[in-house]
DRENGUPA-892732 format. One line per 10 residues: their letters; for each residue y, z, x of C-alpha. Coordinates in Angstrom, 2 decimals, decimal comma, padded with zeros to 5 digits. Example, Ala and Ser with C-alpha at 12.3 -4.5 7.8 and 13.67 -1.06 7.14 Angstrom:
as = -004,50:007,80:012,30; -001,06:007,14:013,67
This chain:
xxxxxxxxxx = 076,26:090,07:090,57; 079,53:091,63:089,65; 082,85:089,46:089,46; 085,42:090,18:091,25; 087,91:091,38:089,03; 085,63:093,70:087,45; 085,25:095,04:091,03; 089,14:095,44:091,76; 090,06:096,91:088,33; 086,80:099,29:089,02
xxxxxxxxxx = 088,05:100,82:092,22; 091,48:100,25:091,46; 090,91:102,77:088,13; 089,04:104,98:090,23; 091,87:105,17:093,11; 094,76:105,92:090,48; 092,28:109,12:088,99; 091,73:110,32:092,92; 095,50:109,92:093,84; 095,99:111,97:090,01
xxxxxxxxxx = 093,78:114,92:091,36; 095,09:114,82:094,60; 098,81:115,08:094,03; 097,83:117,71:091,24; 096,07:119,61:094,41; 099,07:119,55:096,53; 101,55:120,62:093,70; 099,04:123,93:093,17; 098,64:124,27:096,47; 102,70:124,34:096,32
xxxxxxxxxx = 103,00:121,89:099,52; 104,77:119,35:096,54; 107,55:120,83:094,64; 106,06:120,96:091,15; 109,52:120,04:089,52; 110,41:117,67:086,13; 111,77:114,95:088,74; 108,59:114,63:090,57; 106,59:114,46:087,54; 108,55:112,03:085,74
xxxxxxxxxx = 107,92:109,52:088,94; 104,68:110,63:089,21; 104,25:109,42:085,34; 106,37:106,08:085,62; 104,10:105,01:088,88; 101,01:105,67:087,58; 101,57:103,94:084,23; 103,03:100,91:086,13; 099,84:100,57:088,41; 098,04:101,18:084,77
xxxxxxxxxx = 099,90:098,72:083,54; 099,17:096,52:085,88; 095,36:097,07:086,49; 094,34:096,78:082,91; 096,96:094,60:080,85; 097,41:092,58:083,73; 093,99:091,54:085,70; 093,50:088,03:086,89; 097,18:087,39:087,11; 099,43:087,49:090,12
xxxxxxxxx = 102,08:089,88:089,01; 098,69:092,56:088,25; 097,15:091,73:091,72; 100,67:092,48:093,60; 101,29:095,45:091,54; 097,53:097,22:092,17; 098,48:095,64:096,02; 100,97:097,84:096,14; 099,36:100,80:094,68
């Protein structure tokens, strides 16, 4: 049987590479403006909820962070 963080930092790692493609989607598809401010929030979110899946797990400030992802 699997533990339960293993679990959360499973399909928390797999949500943060489907949110990735999709965003990527919408800027080709040109419904997101593909501009340097989007991308540089796109990059500081996604290596917070990094962050805070894998250098975090087990603790509350990594649980509130992939919460909020």
């Amino acid at each position: 049987m699997m533990k339960p963080n293993v679990i959360l930092t499973t399909s928390s790692l797999v949500t943060i590479f489907l949110v990735t493609f999709h965003l990527a989607d919408d800027i080709a598809r040109q419904m997101e403006p593909g501009n340097l401010s989007n991308l540089v929030v796109v990059v500081l979110v996604v290596t917070l909820w990094l962050y805070g899946t894998l250098m975090l797990p087990g603790r509350r400030s990594g649980y509130v962070i992939m919460i909020l992802g």
